[in-house]
ROGUMI-917584 format. One record per residue (C-alpha): residue number from 0; residue in three letters; x, y, z. Coordinates in pm, whole numbers, plus 50000, padded with zeros to 5 digits. Example, Ala and Ser with C-alpha at 12.3 -4.5 7.8 and 13.67 -1.06 7.14 Angstrom:
> nr:rest:px:py:pz
> 0:ALA:51230:49550:50780
> 1:SER:51367:49894:50714
This chain:
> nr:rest:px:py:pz
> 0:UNK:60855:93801:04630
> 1:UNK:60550:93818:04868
> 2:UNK:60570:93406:04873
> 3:UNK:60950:93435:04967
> 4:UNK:60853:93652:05300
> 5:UNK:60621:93428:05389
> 6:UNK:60809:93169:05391
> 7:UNK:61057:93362:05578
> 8:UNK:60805:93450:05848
> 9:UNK:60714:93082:05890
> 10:UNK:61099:92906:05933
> 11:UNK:61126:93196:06199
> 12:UNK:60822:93120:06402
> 13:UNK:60914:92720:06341
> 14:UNK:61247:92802:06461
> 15:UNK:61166:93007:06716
> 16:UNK:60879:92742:06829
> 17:UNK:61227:92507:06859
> 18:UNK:61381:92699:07066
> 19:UNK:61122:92732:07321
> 20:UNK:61083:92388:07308
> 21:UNK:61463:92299:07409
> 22:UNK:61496:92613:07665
> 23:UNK:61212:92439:07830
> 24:UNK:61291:92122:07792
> 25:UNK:61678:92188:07965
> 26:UNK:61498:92388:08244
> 27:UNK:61236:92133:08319
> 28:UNK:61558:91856:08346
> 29:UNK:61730:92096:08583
> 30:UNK:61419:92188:08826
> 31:UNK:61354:91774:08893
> 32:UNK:61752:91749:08930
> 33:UNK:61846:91557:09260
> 34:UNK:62147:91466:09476
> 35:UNK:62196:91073:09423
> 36:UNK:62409:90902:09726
> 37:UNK:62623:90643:09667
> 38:UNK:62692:90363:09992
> 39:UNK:62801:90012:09950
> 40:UNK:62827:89694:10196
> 41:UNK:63156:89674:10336
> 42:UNK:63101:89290:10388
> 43:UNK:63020:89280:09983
> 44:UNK:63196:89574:09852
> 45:UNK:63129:89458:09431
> 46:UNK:62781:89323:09459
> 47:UNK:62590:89557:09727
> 48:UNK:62603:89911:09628
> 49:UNK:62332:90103:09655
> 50:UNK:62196:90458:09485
> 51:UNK:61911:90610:09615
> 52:UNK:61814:91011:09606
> 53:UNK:61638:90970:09944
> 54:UNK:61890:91128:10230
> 55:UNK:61791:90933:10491
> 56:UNK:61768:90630:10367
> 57:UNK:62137:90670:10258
> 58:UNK:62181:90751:10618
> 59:UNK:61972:90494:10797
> 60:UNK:62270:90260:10565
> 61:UNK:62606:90443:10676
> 62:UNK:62413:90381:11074
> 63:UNK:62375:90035:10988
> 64:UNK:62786:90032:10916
> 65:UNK:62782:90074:10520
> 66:UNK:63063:90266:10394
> 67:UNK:62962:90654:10261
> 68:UNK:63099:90743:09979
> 69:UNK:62871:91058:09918
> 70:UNK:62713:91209:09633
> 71:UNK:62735:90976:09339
């Protein structure tokens, strides 16, 4: 019977060990999460589109006459 607990005690911790491990893993995904901006050529609309997470180079773009289409 003593085993039994034991082995109780240890899929808890091991399970409990999991769980950290995803609540962290979801949070550290989350903190790191960025706005991606979406702009294509209007001269080349289905080969020059162009992602990019940096604001103003999505801006210095629409300036330069590419069309916005916002947050991808």
């Amino acid at each position: 019977m003593n085993v039994s607990k034991s082995f109780k005690v240890i899929i808890a911790a091991i399970s409990l060990f999991i769980a950290g491990i995803i609540v962290v893993g979801a949070n550290a995904n989350t903190a790191y999460a960025s706005q991606i901006f979406q702009s294509q050529n209007p001269n080349n609309r289905h080969l020059d589109t162009m992602y990019t997470a940096n604001s103003a180079e999505h801006s210095n773009l629409i300036r330069a006459g590419w069309m916005n289409f916002g947050v991808a």
